[in-house]
C-alpha positions in Angstrom: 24.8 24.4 -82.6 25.9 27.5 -80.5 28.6 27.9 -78.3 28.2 29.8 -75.1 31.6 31.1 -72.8 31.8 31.9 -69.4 31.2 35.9 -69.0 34.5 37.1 -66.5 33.1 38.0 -63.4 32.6 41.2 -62.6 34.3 41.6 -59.0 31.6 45.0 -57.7 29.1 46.0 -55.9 25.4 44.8 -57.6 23.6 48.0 -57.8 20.1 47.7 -55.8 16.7 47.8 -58.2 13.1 48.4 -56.9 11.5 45.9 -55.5 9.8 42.8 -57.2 5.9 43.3 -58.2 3.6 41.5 -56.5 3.3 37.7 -57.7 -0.1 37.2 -60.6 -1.1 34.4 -62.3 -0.1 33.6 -66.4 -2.8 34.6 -68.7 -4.9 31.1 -69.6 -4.0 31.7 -73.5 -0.3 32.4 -73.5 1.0 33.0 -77.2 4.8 31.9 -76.3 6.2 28.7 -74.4 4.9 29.1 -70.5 7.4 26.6 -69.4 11.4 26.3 -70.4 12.5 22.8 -68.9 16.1 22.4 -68.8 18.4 19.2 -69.5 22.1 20.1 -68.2 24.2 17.4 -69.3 27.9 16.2 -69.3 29.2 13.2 -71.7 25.2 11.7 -71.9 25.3 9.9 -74.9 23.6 7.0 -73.8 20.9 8.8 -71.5 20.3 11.8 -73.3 18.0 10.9 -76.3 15.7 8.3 -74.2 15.3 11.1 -71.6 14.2 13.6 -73.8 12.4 11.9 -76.3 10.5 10.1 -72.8 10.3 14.7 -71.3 8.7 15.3 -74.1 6.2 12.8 -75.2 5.0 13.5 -71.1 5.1 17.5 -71.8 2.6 16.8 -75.2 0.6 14.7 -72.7 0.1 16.4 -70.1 0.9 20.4 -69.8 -1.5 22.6 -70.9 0.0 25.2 -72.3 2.9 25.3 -74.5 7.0 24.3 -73.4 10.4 24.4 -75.3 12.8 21.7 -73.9 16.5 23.1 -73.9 19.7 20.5 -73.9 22.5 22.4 -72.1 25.6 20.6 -72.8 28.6 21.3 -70.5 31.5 20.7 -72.5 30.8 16.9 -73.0 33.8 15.3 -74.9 31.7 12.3 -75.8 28.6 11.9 -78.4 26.0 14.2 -76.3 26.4 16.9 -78.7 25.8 15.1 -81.8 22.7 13.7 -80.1 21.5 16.8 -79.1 22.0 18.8 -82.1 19.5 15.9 -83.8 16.9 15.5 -81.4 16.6 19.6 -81.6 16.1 19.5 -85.0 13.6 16.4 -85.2 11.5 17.4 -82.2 9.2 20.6 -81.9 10.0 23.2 -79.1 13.6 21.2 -78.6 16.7 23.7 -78.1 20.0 22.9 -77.7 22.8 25.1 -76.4 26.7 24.2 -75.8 28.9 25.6 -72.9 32.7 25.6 -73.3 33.0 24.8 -69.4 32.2 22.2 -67.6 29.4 23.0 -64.6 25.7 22.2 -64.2 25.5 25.6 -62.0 27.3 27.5 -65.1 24.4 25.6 -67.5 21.7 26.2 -65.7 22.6 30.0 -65.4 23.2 30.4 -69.3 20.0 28.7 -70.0 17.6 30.4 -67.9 19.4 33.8 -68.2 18.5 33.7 -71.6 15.4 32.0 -71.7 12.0 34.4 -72.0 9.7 31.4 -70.5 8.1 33.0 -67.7 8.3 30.0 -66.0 11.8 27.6 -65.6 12.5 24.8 -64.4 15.5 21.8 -64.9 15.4 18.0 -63.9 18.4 15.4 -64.2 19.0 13.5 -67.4 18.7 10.4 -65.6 15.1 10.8 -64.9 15.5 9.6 -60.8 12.6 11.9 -60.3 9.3 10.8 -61.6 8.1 12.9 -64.3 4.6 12.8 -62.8 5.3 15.3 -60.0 6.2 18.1 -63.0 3.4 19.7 -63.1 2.5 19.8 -59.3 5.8 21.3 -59.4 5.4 24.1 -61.9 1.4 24.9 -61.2 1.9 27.0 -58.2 4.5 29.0 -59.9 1.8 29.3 -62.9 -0.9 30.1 -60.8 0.9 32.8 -59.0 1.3 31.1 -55.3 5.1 30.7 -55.5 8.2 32.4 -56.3 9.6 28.7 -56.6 9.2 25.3 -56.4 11.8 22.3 -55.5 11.1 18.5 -54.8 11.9 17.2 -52.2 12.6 13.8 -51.4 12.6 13.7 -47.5 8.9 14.9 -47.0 6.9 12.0 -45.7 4.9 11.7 -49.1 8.1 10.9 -50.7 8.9 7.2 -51.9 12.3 7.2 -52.6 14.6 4.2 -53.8 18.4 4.5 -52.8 21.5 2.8 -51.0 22.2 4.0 -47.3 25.3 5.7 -48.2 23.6 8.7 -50.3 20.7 8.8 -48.2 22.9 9.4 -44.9 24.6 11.9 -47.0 22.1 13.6 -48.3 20.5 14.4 -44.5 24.1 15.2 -43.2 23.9 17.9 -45.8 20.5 19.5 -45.2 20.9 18.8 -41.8 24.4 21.1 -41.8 22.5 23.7 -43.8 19.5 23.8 -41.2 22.1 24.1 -38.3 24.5 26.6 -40.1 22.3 29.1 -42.3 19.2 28.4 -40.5 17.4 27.1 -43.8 13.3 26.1 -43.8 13.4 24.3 -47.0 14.1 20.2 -46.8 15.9 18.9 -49.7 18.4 21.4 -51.7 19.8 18.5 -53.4 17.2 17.0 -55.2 17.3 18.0 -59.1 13.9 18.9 -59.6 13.5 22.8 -59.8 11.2 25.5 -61.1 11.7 28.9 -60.9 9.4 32.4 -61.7 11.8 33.9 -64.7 10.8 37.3 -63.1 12.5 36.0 -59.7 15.4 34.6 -61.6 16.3 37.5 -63.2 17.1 39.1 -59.8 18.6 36.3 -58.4 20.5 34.7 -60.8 23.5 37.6 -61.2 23.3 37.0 -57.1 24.4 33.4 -56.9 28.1 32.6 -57.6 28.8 29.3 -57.5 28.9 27.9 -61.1 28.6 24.5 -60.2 27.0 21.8 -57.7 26.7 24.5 -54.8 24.6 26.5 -57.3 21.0 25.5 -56.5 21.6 25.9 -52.7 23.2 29.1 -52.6 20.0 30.0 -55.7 17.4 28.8 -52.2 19.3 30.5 -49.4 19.5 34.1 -50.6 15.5 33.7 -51.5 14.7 32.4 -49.0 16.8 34.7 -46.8 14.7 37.7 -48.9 11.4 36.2 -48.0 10.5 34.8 -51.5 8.4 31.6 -51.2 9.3 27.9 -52.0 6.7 25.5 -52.8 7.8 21.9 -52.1 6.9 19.2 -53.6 7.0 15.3 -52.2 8.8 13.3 -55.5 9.1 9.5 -56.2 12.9 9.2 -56.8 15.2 6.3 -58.0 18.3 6.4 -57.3 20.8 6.7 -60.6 23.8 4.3 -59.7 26.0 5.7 -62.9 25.8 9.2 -61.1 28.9 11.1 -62.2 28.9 13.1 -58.9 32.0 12.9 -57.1 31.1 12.8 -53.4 34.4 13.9 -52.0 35.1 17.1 -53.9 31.7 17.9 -53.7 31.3 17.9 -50.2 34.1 20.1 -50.0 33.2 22.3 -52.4 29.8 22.8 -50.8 31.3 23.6 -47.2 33.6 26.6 -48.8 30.3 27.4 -50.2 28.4 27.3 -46.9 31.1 28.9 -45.3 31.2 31.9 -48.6 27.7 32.8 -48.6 27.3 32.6 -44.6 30.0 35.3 -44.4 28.1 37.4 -47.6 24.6 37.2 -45.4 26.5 38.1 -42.1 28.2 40.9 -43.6 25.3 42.0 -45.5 26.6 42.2 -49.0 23.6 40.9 -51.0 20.9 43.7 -51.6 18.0 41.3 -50.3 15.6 43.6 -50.0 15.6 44.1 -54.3 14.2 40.4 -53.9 11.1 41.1 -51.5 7.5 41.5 -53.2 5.7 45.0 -53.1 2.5 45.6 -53.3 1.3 44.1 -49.8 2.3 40.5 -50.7 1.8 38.3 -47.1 5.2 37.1 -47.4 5.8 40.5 -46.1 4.1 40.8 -43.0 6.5 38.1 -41.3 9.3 39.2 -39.5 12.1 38.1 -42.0 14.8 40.5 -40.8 17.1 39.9 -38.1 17.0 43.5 -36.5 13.3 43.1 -36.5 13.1 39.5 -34.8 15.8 40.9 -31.8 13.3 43.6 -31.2 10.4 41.4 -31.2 12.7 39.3 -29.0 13.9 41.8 -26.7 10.3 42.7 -25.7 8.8 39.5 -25.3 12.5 39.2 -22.6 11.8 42.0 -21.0 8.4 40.9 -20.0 9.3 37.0 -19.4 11.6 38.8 -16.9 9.8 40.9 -15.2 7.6 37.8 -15.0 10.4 35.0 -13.7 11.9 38.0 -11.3 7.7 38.2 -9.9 7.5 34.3 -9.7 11.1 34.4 -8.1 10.5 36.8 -5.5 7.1 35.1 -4.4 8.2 31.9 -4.7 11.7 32.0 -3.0 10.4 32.6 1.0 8.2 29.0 0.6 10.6 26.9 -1.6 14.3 28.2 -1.3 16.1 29.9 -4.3 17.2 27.2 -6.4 13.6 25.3 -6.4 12.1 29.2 -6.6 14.6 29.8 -9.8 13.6 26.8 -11.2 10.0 27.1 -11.1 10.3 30.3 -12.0 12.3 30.0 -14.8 9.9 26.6 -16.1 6.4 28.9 -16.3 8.3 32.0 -17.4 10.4 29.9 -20.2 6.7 28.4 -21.9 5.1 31.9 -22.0 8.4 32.9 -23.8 8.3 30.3 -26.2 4.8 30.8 -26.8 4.8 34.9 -27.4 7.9 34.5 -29.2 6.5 32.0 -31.4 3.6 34.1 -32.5 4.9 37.8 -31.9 8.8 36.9 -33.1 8.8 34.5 -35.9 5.6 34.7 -37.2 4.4 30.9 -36.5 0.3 30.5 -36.7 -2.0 28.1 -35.8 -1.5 25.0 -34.0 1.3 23.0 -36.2 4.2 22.2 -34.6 3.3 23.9 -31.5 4.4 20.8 -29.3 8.0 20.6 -31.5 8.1 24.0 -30.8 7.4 23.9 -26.6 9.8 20.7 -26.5 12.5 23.0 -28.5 11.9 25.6 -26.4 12.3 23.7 -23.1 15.5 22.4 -24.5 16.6 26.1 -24.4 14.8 26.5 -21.0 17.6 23.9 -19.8 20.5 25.8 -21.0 19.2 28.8 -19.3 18.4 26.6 -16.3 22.3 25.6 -15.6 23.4 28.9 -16.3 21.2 30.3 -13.9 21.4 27.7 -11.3 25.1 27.9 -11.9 25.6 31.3 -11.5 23.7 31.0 -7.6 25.8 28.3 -6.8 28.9 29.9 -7.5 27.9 32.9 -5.6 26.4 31.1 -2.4 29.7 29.2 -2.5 31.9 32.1 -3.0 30.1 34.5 -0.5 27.7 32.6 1.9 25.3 34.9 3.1 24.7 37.2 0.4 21.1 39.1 0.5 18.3 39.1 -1.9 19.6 42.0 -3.6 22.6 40.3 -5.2 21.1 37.2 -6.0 18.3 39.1 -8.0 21.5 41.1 -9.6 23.4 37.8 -10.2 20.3 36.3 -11.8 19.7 39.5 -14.2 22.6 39.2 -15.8 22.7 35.3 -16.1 19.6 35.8 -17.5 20.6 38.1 -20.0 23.7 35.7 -21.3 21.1 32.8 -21.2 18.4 35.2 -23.4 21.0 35.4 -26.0 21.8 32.4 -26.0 17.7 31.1 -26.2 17.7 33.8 -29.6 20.2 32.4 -31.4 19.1 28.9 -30.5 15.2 29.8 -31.2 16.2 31.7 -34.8 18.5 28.9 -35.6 16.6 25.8 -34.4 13.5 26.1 -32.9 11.6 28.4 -35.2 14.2 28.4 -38.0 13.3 30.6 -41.4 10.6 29.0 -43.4 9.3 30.6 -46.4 8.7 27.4 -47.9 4.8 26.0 -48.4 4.2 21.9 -48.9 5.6 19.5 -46.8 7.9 19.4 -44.9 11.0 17.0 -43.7 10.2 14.3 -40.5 
């Protein structure tokens, strides 16, 4: 039995190493374990050894090449460590490691810090997660496709068994993450995750959150860096002894929301150490902010030089508010559409209509603010010639563009590095 504390914190800078190499698959004949599968656990004693003995009978089955098992006990005050201690000694490629602190963030972190698996992964002691979606979960990471993988249970291949309190939860919460950090990936929840140990390795001294917050703040900042997350649709059962305390949690997540939005605003984690080399595709899409409101500002400047053409042509046979309005309707689609492909790197024909109904949602915004801006200047100075109204327009315009950007990167096209399926 080992005992594991809590390295202090180390309150500087992270100093910025090259950039990771380009992703390759494992060699078919690896000589050491390919996959380390993690079991954090707190006061377990009656779940622990059916779990693991049930892991790894389905490992021996199943995975091809060879896995080690590791108990990561958080402090438990109960029999877990006893049991653990045993089962690591009775069954082959079983570890067992014991944390003085309580934290599945902390457990996770000490495991797979010091694990030399090239490939890691966890899953909840319970078992809610049906072990047959493991190795869907861990091939892509294997076969060099994926940075890393999650389940997910709110993809429509999911079957998932639980009461309506935790699943309303559980959409409030990836819904406020899609709304506030502008995340691609469906389920951050869902304890059910692999991970490349070369990826890790960058990102783990990254994350700060020791606890539940821990494996969304782990998908943000790679996602954010342009690493890709495989999802996979899980069968999940709902564990009604679940020690998780709702309340406490849910705070805890929105000062960890509100942490790591201020760190990506501010730019204080070195991203681009994260981001493949070697002319991986992930690449090629426009991941950066500065880049997309480039992208952005072009695509405006010619959707505006096309609404201000439609206007002008328009206005003598239909009147300016029906002119602005049609104007604003054909120029708004060609927008959506060049900033779909040009912008945020969308392809093919998926989601196009989402996309077009999204954008015409934005089209409205910039519709009233328009339209509201000629009102208030036909009531305020009757009379006023074609040269103001194209001025008053411009800069409407320009506060509605804005407005459509943060809107389009936030909602309508927001940042997907993620491959699988994704939510309804």
């Amino acid at each position: 039995m080992r005992t594991v504390r809590r390295s202090a914190l180390i309150d500087r800078p992270i100093p910025e190493p090259s950039a990771l190499p380009r992703r390759a698959p494992l060699p078919a004949h690896h000589p050491d374990p390919v996959l380390d599968v993690v079991v954090p656990v707190y006061n377990e004693e009656h779940d622990l050894e059916p779990c693991v003995r049930r892991l790894h009978a389905h490992l021996g089955e199943t995975f091809p090449y060879a896995f080690r098992i590791t108990i990561a006990d958080n402090a438990s005050t109960d029999g877990t460590p006893r049991i653990a201690a045993r089962l690591a000694a009775e069954l082959p490629g079983t570890d067992f490691i014991r944390l003085a602190e309580k934290g599945r963030g902390r457990a996770l972190h000490t495991a797979w810090s010091r694990s030399r698996a090239p490939v890691l992964a966890y899953l909840d002691v319970d078992l809610s997660t049906d072990l047959a979606a493991l190795l869907p979960l861990v091939a892509p990471l294997i076969s060099g496709h994926s940075d890393i993988a999650i389940g997910t249970r709110l993809a429509r291949g999911s079957r998932v068994v639980r009461g309506p309190k935790r699943e309303i939860i559980s959409r409030c919460y990836n819904g406020l993450l899609r709304g506030t950090l502008a995340v691609g990936f469906s389920d951050a929840q869902c304890g059910f995750k692999a991970v490349r140990r070369d990826v890790a390795e960058r990102l783990l001294p990254l994350v700060e959150d020791r606890e539940w917050f821990f494996d969304t703040e782990l998908l943000v900042i790679a996602e954010r860096a342009g690493l890709r997350i495989h999802e996979v649709p899980v069968d999940w059962v709902d564990d009604p002894d679940s020690r998780v305390h709702i309340v406490s949690t849910a705070l805890a997540d929105l000062r960890g929301m509100a942490r790591l939005g201020r760190a990506l605003a501010c730019g204080r984690l070195p991203l681009s150490a994260l981001r493949r080399s070697g002319g991986d595709l992930d690449g090629e899409l426009p991941a950066g902010l500065a880049r997309q409101m480039v992208r952005f500002a072009a695509v405006g400047v010619a959707s505006t030089l096309c609404y201000l053409l439609l206007y002008t042509v328009l206005r003598p046979a239909t009147g300016a508010q029906a002119a602005n309005a049609l104007a604003l309707l054909a120029s708004a689609v060609a927008n959506t559409a060049a900033n779909r492909r040009l912008t945020f790197g969308v392809r093919g024909r998926g989601g196009a209509l989402r996309h077009h109904l999204k954008g015409l949602a934005a089209f409205l915004i910039g519709l009233a603010l328009t339209s509201g801006s000629l009102t208030v200047l036909h009531h305020t100075a009757p009379g006023t010639g074609h040269r103001v109204e194209l001025l008053t327009l411009v800069a409407a315009n320009l506060a509605a563009t804005l407005l459509r950007f943060l809107l389009f990167r936030a909602w309508v096209f927001p940042a997907r590095r993620t491959t699988g399926p994704s939510a309804p």
